[in-house]
C-alpha positions in Angstrom: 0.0 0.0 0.0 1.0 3.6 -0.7 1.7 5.4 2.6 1.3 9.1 2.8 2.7 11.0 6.2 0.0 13.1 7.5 0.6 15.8 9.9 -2.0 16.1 12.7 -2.1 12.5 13.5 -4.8 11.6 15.7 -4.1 10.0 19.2 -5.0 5.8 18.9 -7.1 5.2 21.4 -6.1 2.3 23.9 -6.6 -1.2 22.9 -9.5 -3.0 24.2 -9.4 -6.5 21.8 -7.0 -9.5 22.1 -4.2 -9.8 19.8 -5.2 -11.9 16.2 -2.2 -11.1 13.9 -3.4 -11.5 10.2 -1.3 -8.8 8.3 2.5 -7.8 9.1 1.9 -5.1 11.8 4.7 -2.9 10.8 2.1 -2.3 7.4 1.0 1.5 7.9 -1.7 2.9 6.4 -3.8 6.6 5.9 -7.3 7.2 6.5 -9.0 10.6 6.5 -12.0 11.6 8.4 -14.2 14.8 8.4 -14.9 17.0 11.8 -13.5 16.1 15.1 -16.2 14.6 17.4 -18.5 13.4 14.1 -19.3 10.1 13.0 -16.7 9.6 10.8 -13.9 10.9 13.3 -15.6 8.2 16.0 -15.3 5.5 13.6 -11.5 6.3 12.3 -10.1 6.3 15.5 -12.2 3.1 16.4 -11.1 1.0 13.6 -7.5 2.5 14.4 -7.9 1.5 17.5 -8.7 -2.2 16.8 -6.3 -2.3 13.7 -3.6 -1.8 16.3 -5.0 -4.5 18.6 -5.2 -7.0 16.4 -1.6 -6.3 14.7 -3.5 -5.7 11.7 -2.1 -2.4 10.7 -1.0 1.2 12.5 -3.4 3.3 10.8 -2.7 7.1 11.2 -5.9 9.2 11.2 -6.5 12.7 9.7 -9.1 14.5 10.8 -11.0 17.9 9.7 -11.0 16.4 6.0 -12.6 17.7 3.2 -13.9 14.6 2.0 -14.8 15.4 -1.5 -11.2 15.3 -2.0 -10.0 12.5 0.0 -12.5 10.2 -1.9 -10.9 10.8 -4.6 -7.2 10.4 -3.7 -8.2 6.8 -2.3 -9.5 6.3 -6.1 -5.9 7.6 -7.1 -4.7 5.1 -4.2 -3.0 8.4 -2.8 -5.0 7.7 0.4 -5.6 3.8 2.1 -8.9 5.0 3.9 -11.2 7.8 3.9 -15.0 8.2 4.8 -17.0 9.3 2.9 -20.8 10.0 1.8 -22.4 7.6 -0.6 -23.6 10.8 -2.4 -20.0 11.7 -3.3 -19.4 8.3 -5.1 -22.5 8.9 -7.1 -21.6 12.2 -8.0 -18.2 11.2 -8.6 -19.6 8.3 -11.2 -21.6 10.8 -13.0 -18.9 13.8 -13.2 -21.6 15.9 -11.3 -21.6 18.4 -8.3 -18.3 18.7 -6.6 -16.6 16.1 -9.4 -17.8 18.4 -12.2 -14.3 19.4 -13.1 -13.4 15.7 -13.8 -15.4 15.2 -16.3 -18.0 12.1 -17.1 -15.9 9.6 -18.4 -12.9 10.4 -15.5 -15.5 10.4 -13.2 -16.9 7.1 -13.4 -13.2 5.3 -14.2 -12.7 6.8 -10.5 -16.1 5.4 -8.5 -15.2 2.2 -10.1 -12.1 2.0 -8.1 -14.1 3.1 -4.8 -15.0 -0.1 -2.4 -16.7 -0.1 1.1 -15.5 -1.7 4.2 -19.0 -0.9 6.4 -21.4 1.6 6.5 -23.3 4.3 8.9 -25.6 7.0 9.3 -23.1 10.3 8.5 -25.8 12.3 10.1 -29.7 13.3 10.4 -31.0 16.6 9.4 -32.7 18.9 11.9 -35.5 22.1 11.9 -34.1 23.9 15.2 -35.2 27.0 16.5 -35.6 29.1 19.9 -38.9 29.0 21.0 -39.3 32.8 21.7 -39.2 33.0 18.0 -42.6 31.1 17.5 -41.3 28.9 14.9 -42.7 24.9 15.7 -43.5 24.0 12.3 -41.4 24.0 8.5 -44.2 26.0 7.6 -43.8 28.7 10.3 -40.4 29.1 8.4 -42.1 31.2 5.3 -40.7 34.6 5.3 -37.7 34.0 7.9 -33.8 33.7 7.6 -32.6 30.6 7.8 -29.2 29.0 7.8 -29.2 25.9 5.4 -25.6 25.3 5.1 -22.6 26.4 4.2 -21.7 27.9 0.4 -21.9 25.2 -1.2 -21.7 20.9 -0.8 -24.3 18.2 0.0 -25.8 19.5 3.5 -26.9 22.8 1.5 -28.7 20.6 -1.0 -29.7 18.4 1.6 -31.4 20.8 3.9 -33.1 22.8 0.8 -34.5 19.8 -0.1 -36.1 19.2 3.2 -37.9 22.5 3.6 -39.3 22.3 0.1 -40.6 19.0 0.6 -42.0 19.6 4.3 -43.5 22.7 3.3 -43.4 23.7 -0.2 -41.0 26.6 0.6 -37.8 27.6 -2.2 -34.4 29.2 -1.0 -35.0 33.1 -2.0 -38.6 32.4 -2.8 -40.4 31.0 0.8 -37.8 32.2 2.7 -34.4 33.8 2.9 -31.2 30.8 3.2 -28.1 32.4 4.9 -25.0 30.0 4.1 -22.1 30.2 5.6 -19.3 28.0 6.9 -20.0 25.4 9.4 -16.9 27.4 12.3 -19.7 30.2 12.2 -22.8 28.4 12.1 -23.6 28.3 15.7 -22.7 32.3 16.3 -25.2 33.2 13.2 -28.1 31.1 15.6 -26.5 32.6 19.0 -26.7 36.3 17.6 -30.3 36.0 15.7 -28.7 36.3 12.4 -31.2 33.6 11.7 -34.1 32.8 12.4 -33.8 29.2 12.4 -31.2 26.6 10.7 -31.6 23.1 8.9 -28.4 21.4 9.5 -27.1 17.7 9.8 -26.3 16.4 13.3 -25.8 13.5 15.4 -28.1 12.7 18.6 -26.8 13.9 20.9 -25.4 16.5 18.4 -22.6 18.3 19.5 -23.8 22.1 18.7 -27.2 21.7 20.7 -25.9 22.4 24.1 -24.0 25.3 22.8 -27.3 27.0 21.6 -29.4 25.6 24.5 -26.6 28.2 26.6 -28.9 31.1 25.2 -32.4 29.9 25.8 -34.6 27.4 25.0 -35.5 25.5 21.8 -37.6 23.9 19.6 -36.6 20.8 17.0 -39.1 19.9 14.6 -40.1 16.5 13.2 -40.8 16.6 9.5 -44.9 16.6 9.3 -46.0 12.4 9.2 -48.4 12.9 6.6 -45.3 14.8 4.3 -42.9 11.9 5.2 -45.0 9.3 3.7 -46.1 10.7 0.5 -45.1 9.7 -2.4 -42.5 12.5 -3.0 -40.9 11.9 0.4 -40.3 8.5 0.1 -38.9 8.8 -3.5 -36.7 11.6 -1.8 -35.8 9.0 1.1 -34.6 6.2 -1.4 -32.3 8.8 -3.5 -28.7 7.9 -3.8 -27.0 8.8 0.0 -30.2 9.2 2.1 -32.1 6.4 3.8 -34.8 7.5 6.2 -34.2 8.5 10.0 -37.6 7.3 12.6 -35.8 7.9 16.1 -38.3 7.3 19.3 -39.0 10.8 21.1 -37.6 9.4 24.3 -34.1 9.4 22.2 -34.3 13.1 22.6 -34.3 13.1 26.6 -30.9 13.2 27.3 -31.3 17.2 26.4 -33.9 17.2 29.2 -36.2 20.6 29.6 -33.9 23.2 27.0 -35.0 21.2 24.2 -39.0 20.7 22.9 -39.1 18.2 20.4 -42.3 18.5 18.1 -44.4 15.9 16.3 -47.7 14.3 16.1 -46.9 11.5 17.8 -43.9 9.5 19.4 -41.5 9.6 16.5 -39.2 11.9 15.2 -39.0 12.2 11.4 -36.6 13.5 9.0 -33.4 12.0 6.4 -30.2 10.7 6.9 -27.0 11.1 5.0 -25.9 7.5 4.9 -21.7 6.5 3.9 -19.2 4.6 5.2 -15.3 4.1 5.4 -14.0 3.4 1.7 -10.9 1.7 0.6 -9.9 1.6 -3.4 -10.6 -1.6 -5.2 -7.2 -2.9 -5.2 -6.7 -3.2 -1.3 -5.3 -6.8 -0.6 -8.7 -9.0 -0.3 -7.2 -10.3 3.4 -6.5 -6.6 4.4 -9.7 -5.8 3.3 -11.4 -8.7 5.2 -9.2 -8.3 8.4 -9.8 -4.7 8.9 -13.9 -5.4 8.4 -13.8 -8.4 11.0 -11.8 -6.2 13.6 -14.1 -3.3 13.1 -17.9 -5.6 13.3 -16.1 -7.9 16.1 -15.8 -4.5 18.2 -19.4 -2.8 17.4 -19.8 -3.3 21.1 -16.7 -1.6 22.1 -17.1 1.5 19.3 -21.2 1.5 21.0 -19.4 3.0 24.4 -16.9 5.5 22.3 -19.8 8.5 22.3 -23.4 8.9 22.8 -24.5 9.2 19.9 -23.0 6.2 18.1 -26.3 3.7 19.0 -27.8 6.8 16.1 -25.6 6.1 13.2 -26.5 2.4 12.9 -22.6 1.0 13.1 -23.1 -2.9 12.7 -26.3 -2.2 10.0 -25.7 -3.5 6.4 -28.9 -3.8 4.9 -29.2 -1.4 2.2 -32.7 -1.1 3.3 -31.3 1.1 6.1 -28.1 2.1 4.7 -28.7 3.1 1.1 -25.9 0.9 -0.2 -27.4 0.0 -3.6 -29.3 3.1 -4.1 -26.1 4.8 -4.6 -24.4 2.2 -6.2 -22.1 1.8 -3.8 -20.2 -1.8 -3.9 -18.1 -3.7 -1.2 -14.9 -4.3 -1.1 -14.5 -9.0 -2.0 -12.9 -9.2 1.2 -15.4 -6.8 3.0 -18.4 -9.1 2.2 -16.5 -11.9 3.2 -16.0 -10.9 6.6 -19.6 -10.1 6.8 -21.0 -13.1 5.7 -18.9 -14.7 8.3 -20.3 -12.4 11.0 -23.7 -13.5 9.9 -24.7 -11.2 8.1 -26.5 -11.1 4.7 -25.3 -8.4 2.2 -27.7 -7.6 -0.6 -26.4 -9.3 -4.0 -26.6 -5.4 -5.4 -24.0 -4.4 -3.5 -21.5 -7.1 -4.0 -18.7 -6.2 -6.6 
């Protein structure tokens, strides 16, 4: 494997797994990971973390990634690992969105070399707003600011997308979208640059306690009767979502500064689904070795943060996961080791 020194390596954390030496552990490899704290961090560090105690590999971790880019260098086998959304490979098969510069036909030579270890839930997507404002509904959002993202990239599609479909309302038509870049989006919501903001986040998600620090606020379900029409659920099934149900009760760990609001005892709304991706020509037992550490220590990576039970770590049904939707195949080795576990993986996302 290519190695690439990366400054900023992330600490390993300790090793909590017996020794099971199947690769030469002096073998090194790269992952990258987005945010510090996310979903993608958590599961980097984990599967560094059991690489290390099984003398599979020492895998040094990169975090605060733009991921767009690291997906491809994996492609380019610049980078071992990185995360990624399933989005980006589809975009990146098709030449579209952030891989428009590449071109169709560079595009798709790229995806072809992209295969998945496991995936999870990236993140769900959230109506939030303080409660002296008024605003418990998408449709109370007509005629506000709100932040839906930063300039550009899949959470500003994402969260558009939600507030048209929950209530009919167009960026610069229903309502005003502010974008700006994720290090300011929680001082836009603390000052009332905003009314309100659509933006992805774990449960517990990281920013809510910062905001609850200025009062009280509300986080709104996506309306039931929206969720299961027909354009929802077509919504729900494109490439890189799958569809987020989480029990109210979920929620109660942010006790009295949060009111979460919907018809009943669910809370609705759309998941960004990916994984942790490898390029196609990773050695089959590398491959297989890294996938039966990480799914051998779902229990262990379950205790890492509070939010982990959320992203679904463990799941591989593309029914949850989106796998096929977004044509997203795993790596030989990948579905070996889950097959072992158990597990059945969906013949449409076998390579």
């Amino acid at each position: 494997m290519k190695r690439i020194l990366l400054a900023g390596v992330a600490t390993l954390f300790a090793a909590s797994i017996a020794s099971n030496s199947t690769v030469a552990q002096s073998l090194k490899l790269s992952m990258a990971a987005a945010q510090p704290g996310g979903a993608t961090d958590i599961s980097a560090k984990n599967l560094a973390e059991v690489a290390a105690a099984n003398n599979i590999a020492s895998i040094q971790v990169q975090v605060g990634q733009v991921l767009t880019k690291t997906m491809v260098q994996v492609a380019q086998e610049k980078t071992d690992l990185s995360a990624g959304a399933f989005i980006l490979s589809f975009l990146m098969s098709k030449g579209l969105g952030p891989y428009s510069g590449l071109g169709k036909e560079k595009g798709k030579v790229l995806a072809s070399n992209l295969r998945l270890l496991y995936p999870f839930h990236l993140a769900g997507f959230y109506l939030i707003a303080y409660q002296n404002t008024g605003i418990d509904s998408f449709d109370k959002l007509k005629g506000k600011t709100v932040h839906n993202g930063p300039p550009r990239g899949g959470a500003l599609i994402t969260a558009r997308q939600v507030i048209h479909l929950s209530a009919g309302l167009k960026d610069g038509k229903g309502y005003k979208g502010k974008q700006i870049a994720w290090g300011q989006a929680n001082s836009i919501f603390l000052d009332r640059s905003v009314d309100a903001a659509v933006r992805p986040g774990t449960n517990p998600a990281s920013y809510i306690p910062i905001l609850m620090a200025a009062g009280k606020l509300n986080m709104v379900s996506v309306p039931k009767a929206k969720y299961q029409s027909k354009t929802w659920q077509k919504y729900l099934n494109a490439p890189g979502n799958a569809p987020s149900i989480t029990p109210i009760s979920d929620f109660s760990h942010y006790g009295s500064g949060v009111k979460i609001i919907s018809e009943d005892d669910k809370f609705r709304t759309v998941a960004a689904t990916g994984g942790n991706f490898v390029n196609k020509n990773m050695n089959k037992k590398l491959a297989k070795a890294l996938t039966a550490a990480f799914i051998k220590n779902i229990p262990g990576l379950m205790r890492k943060a509070p939010f982990t039970k959320g992203q679904l770590f463990g799941e591989i049904s593309t029914k949850k996961m989106g796998i096929c939707n977004a044509k997203v195949k795993l790596h030989p080795g990948a579905v070996e080791a889950w097959e072992e576990a158990g597990h059945k993986v969906d013949a449409c996302a076998k390579p």
